[in-house]
VOGUMI-556055 format. One record per residue: residue in three letters; y negated, z negated, x of N, C-alpha, C in turn. Coordinates in steps of 0.1 Angstrom, whole numbers, plus 5000, padded with zeros to 4 digits. Last residue first. Layout:
BEGIN
alaYZXYZXYZX...
//
This chain:
BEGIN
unk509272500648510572570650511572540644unk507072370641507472470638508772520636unk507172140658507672100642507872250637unk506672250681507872220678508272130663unk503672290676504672390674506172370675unk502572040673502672110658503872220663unk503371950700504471920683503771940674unk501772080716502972110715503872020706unk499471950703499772060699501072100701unk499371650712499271690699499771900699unk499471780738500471670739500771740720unk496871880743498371980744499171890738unk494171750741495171750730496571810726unk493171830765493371700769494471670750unk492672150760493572090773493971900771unk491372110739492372200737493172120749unk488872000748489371950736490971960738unk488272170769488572060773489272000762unk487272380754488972450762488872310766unk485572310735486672350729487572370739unk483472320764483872180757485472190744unk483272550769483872470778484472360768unk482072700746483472720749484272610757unk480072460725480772520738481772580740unk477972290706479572310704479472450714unk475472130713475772280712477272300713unk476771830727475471910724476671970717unk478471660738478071650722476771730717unk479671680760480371630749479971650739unk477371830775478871880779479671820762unk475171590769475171770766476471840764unk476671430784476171440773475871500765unk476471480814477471430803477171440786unk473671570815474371650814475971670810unk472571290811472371380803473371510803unk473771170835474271080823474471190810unk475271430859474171350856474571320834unk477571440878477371530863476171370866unk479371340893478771490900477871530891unk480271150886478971080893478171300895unk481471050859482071180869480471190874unk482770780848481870830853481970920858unk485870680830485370640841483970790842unk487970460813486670570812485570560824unk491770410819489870360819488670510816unk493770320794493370450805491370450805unk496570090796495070150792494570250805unk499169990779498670120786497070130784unk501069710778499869750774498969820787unk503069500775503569640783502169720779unk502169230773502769280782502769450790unk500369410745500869280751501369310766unk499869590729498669540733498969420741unk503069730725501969840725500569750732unk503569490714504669500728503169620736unk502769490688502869330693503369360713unk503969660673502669710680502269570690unk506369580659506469690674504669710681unk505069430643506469350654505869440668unk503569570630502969470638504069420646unk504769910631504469840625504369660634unk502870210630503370110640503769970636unk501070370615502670380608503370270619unk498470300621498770320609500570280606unk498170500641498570350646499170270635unk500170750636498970760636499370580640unk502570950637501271010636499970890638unk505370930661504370810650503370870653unk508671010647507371050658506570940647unk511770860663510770900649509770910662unk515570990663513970950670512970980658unk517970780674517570830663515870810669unk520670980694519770870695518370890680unk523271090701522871130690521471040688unk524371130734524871090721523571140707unk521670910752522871010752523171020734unk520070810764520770700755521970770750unk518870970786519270820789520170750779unk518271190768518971180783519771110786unk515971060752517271120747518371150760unk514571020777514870890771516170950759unk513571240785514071150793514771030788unk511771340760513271420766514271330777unk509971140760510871130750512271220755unk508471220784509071080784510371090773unk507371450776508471480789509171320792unk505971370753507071440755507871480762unk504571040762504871210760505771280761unk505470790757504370800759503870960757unk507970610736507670740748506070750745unk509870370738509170430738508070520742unk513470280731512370300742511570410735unk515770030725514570080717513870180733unk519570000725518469990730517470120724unk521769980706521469890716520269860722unk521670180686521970020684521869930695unk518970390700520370380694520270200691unk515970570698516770440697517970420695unk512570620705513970690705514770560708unk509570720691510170580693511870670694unk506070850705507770860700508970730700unk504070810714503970950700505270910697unk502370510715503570550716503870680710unk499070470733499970450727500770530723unk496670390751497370480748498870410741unk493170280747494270250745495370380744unk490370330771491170420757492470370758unk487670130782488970210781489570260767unk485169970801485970060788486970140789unk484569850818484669800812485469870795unk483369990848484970000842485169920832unk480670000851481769820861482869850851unk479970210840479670210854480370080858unk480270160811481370250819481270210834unk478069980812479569940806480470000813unk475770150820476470040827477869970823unk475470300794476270330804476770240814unk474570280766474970140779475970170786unk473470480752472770330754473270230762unk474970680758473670680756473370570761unk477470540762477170670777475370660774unk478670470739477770390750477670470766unk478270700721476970590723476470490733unk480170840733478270920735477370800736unk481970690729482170690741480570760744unk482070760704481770620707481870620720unk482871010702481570950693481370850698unk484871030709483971080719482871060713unk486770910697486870840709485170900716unk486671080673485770940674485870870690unk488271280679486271270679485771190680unk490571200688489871230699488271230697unk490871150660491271020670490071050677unk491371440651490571320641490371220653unk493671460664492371590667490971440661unk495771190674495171330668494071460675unk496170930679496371080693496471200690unk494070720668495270790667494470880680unk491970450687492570550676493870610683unk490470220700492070200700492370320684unk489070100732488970250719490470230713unk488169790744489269930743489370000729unk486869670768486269700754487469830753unk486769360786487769440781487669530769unk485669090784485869170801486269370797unk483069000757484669090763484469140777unk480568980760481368880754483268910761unk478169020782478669040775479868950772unk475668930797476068830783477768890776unk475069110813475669000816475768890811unk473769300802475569320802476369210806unk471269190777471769250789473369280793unk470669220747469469220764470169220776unk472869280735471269360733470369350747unk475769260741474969270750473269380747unk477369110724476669070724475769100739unk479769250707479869250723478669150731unk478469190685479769180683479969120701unk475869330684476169170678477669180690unk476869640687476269570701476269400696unk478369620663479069630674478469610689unk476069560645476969490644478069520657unk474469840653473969710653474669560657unk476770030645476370020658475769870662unk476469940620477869970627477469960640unk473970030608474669900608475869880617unk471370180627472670180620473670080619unk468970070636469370100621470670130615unk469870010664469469870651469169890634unk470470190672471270110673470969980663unk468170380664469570410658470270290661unk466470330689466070260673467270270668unk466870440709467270320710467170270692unk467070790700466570660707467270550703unk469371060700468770960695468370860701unk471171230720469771250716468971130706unk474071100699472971220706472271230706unk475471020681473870940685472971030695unk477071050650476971070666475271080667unk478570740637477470840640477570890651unk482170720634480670680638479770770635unk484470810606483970840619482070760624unk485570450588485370580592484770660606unk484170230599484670200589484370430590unk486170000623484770100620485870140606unk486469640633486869780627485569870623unk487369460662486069550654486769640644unk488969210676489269360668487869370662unk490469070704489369070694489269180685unk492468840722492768970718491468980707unk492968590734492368640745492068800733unk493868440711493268350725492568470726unk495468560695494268510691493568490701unk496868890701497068750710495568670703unk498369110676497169070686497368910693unk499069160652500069160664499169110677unk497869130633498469130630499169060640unk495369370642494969230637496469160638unk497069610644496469510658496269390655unk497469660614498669650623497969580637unk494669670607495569540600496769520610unk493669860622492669740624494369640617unk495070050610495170090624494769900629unk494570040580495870030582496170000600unk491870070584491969940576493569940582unk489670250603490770220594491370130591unk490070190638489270330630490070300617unk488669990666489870030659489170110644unk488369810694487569880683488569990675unk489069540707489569670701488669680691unk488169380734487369370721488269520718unk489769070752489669160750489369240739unk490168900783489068920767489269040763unk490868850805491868910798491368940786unk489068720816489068840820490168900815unk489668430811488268530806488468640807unk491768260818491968360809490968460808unk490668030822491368140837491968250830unk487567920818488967950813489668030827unk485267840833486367760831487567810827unk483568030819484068030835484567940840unk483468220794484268080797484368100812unk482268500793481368380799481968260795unk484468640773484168670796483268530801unk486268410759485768490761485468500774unk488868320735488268330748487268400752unk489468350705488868220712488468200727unk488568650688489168560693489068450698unk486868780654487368700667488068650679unk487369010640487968970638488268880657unk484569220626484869150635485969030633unk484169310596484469400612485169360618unk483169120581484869150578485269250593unk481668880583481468990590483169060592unk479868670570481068730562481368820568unk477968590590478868510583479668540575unk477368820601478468730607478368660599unk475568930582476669010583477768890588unk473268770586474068780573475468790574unk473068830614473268700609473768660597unk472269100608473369070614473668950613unk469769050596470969130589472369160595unk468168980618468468900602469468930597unk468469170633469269050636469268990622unk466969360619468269420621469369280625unk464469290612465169290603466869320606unk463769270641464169130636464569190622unk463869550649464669440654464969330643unk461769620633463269670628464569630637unk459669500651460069510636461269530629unk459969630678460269480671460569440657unk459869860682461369840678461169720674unk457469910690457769990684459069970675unk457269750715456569720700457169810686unk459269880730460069690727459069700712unk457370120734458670090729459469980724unk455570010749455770100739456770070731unk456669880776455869800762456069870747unk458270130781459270000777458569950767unk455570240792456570300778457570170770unk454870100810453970080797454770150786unk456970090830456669930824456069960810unk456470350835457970330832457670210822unk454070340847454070460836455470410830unk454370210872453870190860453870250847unk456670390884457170250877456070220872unk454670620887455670590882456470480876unk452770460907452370510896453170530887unk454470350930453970250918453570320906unk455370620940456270560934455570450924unk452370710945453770790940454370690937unk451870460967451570520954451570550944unk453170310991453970460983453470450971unk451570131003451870231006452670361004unk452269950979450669930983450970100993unk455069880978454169950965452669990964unk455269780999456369880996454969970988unk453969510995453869631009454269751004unk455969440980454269430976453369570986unk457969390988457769490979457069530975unk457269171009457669301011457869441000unk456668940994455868991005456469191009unk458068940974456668940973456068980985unk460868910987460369010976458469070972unk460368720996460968801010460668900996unk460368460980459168510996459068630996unk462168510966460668520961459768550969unk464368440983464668560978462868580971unk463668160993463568261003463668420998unk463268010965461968050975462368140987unk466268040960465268110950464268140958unk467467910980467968060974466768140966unk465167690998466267740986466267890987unk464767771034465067691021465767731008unk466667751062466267811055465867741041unk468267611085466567561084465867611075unk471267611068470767611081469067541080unk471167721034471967671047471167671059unk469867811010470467911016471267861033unk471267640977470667640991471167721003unk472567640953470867670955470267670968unk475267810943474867760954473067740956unk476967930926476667850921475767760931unk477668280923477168200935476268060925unk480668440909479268410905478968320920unk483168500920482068650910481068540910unk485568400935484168410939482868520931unk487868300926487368440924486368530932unk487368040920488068070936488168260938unk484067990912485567990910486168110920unk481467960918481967900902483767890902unk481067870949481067950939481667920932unk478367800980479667750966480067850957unk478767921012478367910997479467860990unk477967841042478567751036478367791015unk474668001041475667911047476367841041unk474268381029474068161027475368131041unk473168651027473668561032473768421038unk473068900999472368791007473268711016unk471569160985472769140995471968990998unk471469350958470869230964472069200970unk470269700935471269590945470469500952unk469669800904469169760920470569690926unk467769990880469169950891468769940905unk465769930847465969920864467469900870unk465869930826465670040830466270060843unk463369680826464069760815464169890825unk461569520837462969510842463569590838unk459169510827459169510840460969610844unk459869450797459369570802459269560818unk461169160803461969250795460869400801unk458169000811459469050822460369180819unk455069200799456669130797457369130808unk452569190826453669210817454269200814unk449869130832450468980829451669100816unk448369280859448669270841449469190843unk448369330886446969270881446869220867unk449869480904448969590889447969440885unk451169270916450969380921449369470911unk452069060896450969040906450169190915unk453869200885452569140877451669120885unk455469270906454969340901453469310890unk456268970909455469070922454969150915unk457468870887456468820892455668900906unk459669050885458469050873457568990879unk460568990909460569150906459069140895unk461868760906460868750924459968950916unk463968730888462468650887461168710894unk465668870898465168930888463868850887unk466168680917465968850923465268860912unk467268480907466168480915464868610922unk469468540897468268500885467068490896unk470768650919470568700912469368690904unk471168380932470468500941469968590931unk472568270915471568220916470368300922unk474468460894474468330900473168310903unk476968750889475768720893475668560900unk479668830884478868740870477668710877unk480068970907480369040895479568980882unk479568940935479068880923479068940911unk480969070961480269120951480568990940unk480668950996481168940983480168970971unk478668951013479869061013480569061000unk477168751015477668721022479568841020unk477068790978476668640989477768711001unk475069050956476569020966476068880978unk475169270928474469150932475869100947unk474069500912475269500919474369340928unk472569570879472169460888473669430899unk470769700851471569690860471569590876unk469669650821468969630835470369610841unk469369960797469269810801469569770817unk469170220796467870110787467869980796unk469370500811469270380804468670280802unk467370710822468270730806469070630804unk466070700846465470750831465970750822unk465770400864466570510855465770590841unk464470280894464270280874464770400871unk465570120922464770220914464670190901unk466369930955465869920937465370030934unk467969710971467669850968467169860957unk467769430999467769480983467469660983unk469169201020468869331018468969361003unk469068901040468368951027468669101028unk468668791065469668761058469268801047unk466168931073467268861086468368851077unk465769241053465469151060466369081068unk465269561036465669451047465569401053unk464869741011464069651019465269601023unk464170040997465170021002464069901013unk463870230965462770170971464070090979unk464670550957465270420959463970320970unk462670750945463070720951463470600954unk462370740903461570790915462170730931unk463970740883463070760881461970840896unk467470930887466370820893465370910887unk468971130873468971010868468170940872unk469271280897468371370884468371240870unk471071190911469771160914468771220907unk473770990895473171150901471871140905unk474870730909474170750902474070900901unk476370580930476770540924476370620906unk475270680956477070700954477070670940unk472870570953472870670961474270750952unk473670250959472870300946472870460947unk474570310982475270230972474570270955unk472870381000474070470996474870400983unk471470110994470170280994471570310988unk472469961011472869910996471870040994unk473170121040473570011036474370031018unk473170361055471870291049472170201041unk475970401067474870391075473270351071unk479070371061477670391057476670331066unk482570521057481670481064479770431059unk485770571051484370491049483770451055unk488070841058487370701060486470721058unk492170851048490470851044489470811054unk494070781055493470861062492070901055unk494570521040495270631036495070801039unk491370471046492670421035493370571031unk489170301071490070401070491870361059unk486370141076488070171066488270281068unk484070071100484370191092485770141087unk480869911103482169941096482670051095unk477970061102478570051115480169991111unk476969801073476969911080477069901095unk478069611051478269631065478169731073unk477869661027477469591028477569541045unk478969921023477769981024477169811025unk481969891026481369971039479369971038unk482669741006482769671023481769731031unk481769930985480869810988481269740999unk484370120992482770170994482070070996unk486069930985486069991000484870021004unk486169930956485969860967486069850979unk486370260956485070190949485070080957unk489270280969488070340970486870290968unk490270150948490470100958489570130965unk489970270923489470170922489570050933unk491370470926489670490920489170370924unk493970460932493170540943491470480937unk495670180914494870340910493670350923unk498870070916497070110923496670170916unk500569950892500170050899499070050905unk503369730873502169770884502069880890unk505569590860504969780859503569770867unk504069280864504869370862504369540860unk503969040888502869170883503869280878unk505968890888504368800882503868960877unk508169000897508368920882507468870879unk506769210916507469250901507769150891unk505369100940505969010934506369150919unk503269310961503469210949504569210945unk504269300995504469390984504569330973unk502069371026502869291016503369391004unk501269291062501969391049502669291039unk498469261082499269211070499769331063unk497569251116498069351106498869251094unk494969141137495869131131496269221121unk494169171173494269181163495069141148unk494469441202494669331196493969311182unk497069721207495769651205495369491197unk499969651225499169671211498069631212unk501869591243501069691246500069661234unk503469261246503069411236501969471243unk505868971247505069081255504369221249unk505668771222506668841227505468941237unk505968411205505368531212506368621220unk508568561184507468541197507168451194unk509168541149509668601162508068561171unk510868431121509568431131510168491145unk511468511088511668551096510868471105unk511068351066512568411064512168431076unk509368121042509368191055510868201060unk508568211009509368111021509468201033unk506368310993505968181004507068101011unk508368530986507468420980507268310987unk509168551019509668631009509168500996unk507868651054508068581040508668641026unk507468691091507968741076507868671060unk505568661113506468621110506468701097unk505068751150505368781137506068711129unk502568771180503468671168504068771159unk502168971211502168941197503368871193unk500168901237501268861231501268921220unk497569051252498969111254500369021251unk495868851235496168851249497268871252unk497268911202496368861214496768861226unk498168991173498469021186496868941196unk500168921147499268871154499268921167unk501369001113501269041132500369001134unk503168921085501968891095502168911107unk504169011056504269001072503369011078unk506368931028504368951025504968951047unk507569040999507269081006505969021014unk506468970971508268970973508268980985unk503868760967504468890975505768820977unk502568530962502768630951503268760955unk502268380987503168350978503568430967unk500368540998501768541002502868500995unk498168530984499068710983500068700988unk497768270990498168310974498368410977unk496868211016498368191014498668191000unk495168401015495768471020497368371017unk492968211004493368370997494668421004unk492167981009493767990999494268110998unk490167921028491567941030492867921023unk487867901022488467731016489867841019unk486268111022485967961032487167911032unk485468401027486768341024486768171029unk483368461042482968511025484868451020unk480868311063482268401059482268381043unk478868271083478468271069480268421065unk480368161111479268131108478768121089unk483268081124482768201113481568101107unk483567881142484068051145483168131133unk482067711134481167801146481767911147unk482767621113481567691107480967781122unk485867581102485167571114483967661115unk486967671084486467541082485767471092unk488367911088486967931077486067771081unk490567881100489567871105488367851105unk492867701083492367831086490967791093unk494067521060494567541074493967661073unk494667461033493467381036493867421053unk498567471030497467481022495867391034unk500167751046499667591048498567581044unk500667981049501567891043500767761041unk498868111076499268241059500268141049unk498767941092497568021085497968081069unk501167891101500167811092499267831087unk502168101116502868091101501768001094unk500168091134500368281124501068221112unk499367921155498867881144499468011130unk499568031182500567921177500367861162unk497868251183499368271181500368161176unk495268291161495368251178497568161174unk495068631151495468451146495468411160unk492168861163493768791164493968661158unk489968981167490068841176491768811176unk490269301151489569141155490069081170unk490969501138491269501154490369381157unk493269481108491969531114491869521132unk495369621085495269621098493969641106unk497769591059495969611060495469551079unk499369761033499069751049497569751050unk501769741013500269721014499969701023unk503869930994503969861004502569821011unk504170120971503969960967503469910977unk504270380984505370300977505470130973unk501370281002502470371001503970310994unk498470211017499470191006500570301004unk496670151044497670251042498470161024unk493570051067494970061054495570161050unk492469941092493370071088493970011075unk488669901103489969831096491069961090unk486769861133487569971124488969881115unk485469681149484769761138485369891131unk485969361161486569481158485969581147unk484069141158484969131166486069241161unk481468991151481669131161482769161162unk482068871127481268841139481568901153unk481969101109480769011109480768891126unk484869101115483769251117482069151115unk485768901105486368931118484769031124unk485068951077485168791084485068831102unk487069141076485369181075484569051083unk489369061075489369121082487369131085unk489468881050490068811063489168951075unk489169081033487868981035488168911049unk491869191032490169261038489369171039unk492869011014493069031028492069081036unk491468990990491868850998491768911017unk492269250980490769210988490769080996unk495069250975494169360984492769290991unk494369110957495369040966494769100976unk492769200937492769090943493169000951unk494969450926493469440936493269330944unk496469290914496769310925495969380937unk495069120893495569080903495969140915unk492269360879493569300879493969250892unk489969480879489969310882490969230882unk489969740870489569690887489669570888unk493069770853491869750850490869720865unk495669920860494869950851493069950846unk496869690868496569790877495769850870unk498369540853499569630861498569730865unk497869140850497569290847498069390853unk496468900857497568970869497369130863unk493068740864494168770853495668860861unk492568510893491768540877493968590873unk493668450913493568530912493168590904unk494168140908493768150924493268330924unk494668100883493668010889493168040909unk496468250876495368270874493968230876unk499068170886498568270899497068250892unk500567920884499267930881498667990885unk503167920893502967890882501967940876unk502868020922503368080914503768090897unk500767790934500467960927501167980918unk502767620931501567570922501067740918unk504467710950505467660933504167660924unk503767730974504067820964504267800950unk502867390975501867470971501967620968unk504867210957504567250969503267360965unk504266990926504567160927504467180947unk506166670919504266730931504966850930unk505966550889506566610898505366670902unk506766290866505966300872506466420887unk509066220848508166290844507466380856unk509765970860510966110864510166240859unk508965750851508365870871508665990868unk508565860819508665810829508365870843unk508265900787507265950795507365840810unk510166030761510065890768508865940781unk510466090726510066160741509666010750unk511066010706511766030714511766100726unk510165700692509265810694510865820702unk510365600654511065590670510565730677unk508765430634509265560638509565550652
//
């Protein structure tokens, strides 16, 4: 057989280093996404740059950073030290070139290996660098990592410093949007992991003054804390910790050196270790870790020398050693817990007597549920071997090798016709389906036991696989995927009680969302467009003019898998579920699924106009 693929030099080609991002943004940026989700790329461009600036603020050198977004255009301007002027284009172009590598200018920096900034340049249609120092300022310009413009040094009044503007790239990050929530949120952790910082975004400003306390503080109602935020700090160590009264499972904002650890690492498994073992040691009982831990939200700040991390992302800290004359990650985080927490709990009482009373209910309770545990995994072990619900994919969040993980994504879907059309059209790699099999239970008020007797639920915590904790979970990405009915909206809020009940931390790191999809398809012979609402559909008759043929789509049911292939792919609308921090977990809760309300029928009524104004224009 004659092979006809020939494999010579001519094969063989070196990418420059824009050509390599712009192939492979995912390896320097995780996933790209339009904004939608907090871990989409263009956040991640955002923060690349901030980190340059905080870099600056860690070693004294300017304590106010300015951002501004506006019309796409991304302005991030701190008052540092300055690029030192003859270096402005090779900093922001030239791979392994930055300062990071010099451990005296930046002692414990949180951007080492100096790609971040020449990856937002290369993925910017747009990307400009000011450098000012010693009454000079540099500038130069770019347009995907080619350099179009340089100017100076030049004479300037300007404070010194540096300012980056950019504007993503449209042919990597398409239909892109900020969302205010989610720039905010990471702003809040610059400011509470640096206190005396202040941002200022978009005339806003952030500020904090008790560090990781306001963090936990901002994050929670306080009719949710068990008993006062227990708040320790050390030379290179800061932790916050309390016990929640209304969730189960163990919360954990973990961060090296400013950077949040999204997947945790070393500091982490060390924190959680240094907790069961002080406390055991504290009371004198030899208690489960699981009851120690159950319940609990804390934060952990730490600061290494030189850290490693799983990936250029920086979410996990792969690092055992904390640098300099310090010893490991684990023995300095165990010291500094034992000795000090120990203290903590020996002079606030009040508080130990409460977290003991917390530890012995958990016991309570884990005995109480073991039994109907292990029949409930037996019976989910059954289940996955013929588990028609779940319809797999091949990526998932804990591949920390893939560069796809954060694209995982789990549809929970209502109906055999809604579940067949997604199954159908879905991406195998990265796309997963649950189906329910009619409306859920509503769990209101129900204990933890309902999750392991009700099969549905059981098989849907299996599925996501987070019984013992969040940071097993299987999916980056858990999306509600019903009709835009009356029927749709209950189950969105049935399932949205359970995991508000049982695993609010899901909502609390933005992991859930509500798929939106198409009410209207409007089409002539040339071109398809689909409308999101009725003021979209009048826009698009507008646009095609003439006589355009329009169908309304009642349910996911009638979408058929070509067209629903566009609905979870590229052009894919998700609208996150997010926490209203003013409302405590229970009082959410109450609001949704107590005592049928006037309030709650005029929210029903207000978030289903869409559905109403076409019952009444089918009237007409």
């Amino acid at each position: 057989m004659k092979e006809n693929t020939q494999y010579t030099e001519d094969n063989i080609r070196s990418l420059d280093w824009k050509e390599h991002i712009r192939l492979r943004p995912g390896m320097y940026i995780g996933k790209l996404g339009d904004g939608s989700s907090a871990d989409d790329g263009i956040y991640i461009l955002l923060k690349e740059i901030i980190d340059n600036c905080i870099d600056e603020f860690v070693m004294g050198a300017g304590k106010t950073i300015d951002i501004s977004i506006k019309d796409n255009i991304v302005s991030v301007r701190d008052y540092g030290r300055g690029i030192p002027l003859g270096k402005v284009v090779d900093v922001v172009s030239k791979m392994n070139t930055g300062g990071k590598y010099d451990t005296r200018a930046f002692k414990k920096a949180v951007g080492l290996n100096g790609v971040g900034t020449k990856a937002v340049n290369a993925l910017s249609s747009f990307f400009k660098v000011e450098s000012s120092r010693d009454s000079q300022l540099k500038v130069a310009q770019f347009a995907q990592g080619n350099l179009e413009l340089e100017e100076g040094p030049s004479e300037t009044s300007k404070r010194k410093g540096t300012k980056v503007s950019f504007t993503p790239d449209e042919t990597i990050f398409k239909k892109y949007k900020y969302r205010n929530e989610y720039i905010e949120r990471m702003l809040k952790y610059y400011v509470y992991l640096n206190p005396g910082l202040t941002i200022i975004f978009n005339g806003e400003k952030y500020h904090s003054e008790n560090g990781l306390k306001d963090l936990l503080e901002d994050n929670n109602n306080p009719e949710d804390l068990l008993y006062p935020i227990i708040h320790l700090k050390g030379e290179d160590i800061e932790v916050a910790l309390t016990h929640s009264k209304t969730q189960y499972n163990e919360e954990y904002h973990s961060f090296v050196n400013g950077q949040y650890t999204t997947q945790g690492g070393t500091h982490q498994s060390a924190f959680r270790e240094a907790l069961a073992r002080t406390i055991r040691d504290f009371y004198g009982k030899n208690y489960e870790a699981s009851d120690i831990r159950k319940s609990i939200i804390s934060a952990i700040s730490i600061k290494v020398m030189e850290p490693v991390f799983e990936s250029q992302t920086k979410t996990k800290l792969g690092s055992t050693d904390m640098g300099g004359n310090f010893p490991t990650v684990r023995t300095y985080v165990n010291d500094f817990i034992g000795k000090y927490l120990d203290n903590y709990l020996h002079k606030n009482p009040e508080t130990a007597e409460l977290m003991q009373r917390k530890i012995v209910q958990a016991e309570r309770e884990r005995k109480e549920l073991s039994g109907i545990r292990k029949l409930a995994r037996d019976r989910a072990k059954k289940a996955s071997l013929h588990n028609k619900k779940l319809r797999d994919c091949r990526v998932h969040l804990g591949d920390m090798k893939n560069e796809r993980r954060l694209d995982s994504t789990l549809f929970i879907t209502e109906g055999d016709s809604a579940s067949g059309s997604i199954t159908k059209s879905r991406d195998v790699n990265t796309q997963a389906v649950f189906s329910l099999r009619g409306k859920p239970l509503n769990s209101y008020g129900m204990s933890k036991k309902i999750v392991y007797e009700n099969e549905e639920f059981n098989l849907l915590q299996a599925a996501l696989n987070i019984e013992e904790s969040i940071e097993d979970l299987r999916y980056n990405n858990i999306v509600i995927a019903t009709d835009a009915d009356v029927d749709g909206m209950h189950i969105r809020l049935l399932l949205i009680t359970f995991f508000l009940q049982f695993f609010p931390e899901l909502i609390k790191e933005n992991h859930l969302y509500i798929l939106q999809t198409p009410l209207f398809r409007v089409r002539n012979k040339k071109e398809t467009i689909y409308c999101y609402s009725p003021e979209e559909k009048l826009e698009a008759i507008e646009k095609l003019s003439g006589k355009p043929e329009l169908t309304r789509f009642k349910g996911l049911g009638e979408i058929s898998p070509d067209e629903f292939r566009h609905f979870i792919g590229g052009d894919i609308r998700l609208e996150p579920v997010m926490l209203d921090k003013s409302m405590s977990i229970e009082q959410l809760l109450e609001f949704y699924m107590g005592k049928n309300t006037p309030d709650r029928q005029k929210f029903i009524i207000n978030n289903l106009k869409v559905e109403l104004d076409l019952v009444e224009e089918n009237q007409l």
